[in-house]
C-alpha positions in Angstrom: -24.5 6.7 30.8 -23.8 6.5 27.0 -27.1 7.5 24.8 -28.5 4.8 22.4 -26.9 7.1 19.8 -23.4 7.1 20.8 -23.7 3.1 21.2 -25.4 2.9 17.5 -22.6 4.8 16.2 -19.6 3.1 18.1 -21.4 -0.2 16.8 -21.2 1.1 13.5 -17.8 2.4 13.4 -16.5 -0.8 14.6 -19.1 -2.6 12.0 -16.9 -0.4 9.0 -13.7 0.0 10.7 -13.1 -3.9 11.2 -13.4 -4.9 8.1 -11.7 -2.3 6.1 -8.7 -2.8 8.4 -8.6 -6.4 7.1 -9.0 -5.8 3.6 -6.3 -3.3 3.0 -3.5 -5.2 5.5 -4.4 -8.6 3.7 -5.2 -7.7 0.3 -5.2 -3.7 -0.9 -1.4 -3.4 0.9 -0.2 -6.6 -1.5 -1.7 -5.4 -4.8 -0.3 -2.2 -3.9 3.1 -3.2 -3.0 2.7 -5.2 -6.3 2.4 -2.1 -8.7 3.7 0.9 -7.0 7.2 -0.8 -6.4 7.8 -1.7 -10.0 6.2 1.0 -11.2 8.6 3.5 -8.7 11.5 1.5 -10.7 10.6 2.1 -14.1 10.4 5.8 -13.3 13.8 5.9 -11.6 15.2 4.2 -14.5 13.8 6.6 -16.8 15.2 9.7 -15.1 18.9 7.7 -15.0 18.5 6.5 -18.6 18.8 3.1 -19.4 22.8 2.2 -19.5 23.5 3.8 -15.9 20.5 1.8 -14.6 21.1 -1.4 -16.0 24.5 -0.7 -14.1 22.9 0.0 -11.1 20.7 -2.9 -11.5 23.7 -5.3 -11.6 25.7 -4.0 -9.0 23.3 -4.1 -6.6 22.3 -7.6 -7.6 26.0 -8.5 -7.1 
């Protein structure tokens, strides 16, 4: 049989796990997406320069 502490602590695990879990698929992982895709872009870009990028840009856009 379990002690009351290892049930308190499973209870509160779940009570913190739960929740988090929810917040980052539904709302941290968007907001995320959001800036670190862009942002990944602009770096890339940098590093190519700007003419070979734009070229990039529009052949992979078709």
């Amino acid at each position: 049989m379990e002690s009351v502490v290892n049930i308190v602590s499973r209870i509160i695990g779940y009570v913190l796990f739960v929740p988090f879990i929810c917040f980052y698929s539904y709302v941290l992982g968007p907001v995320l997406k959001a800036v670190l895709i862009p942002g990944g872009l602009v770096v890339l870009a940098l590093i190519m320069g700007p003419a070979k990028a734009w070229r990039v840009w529009k052949a992979a856009n078709g």
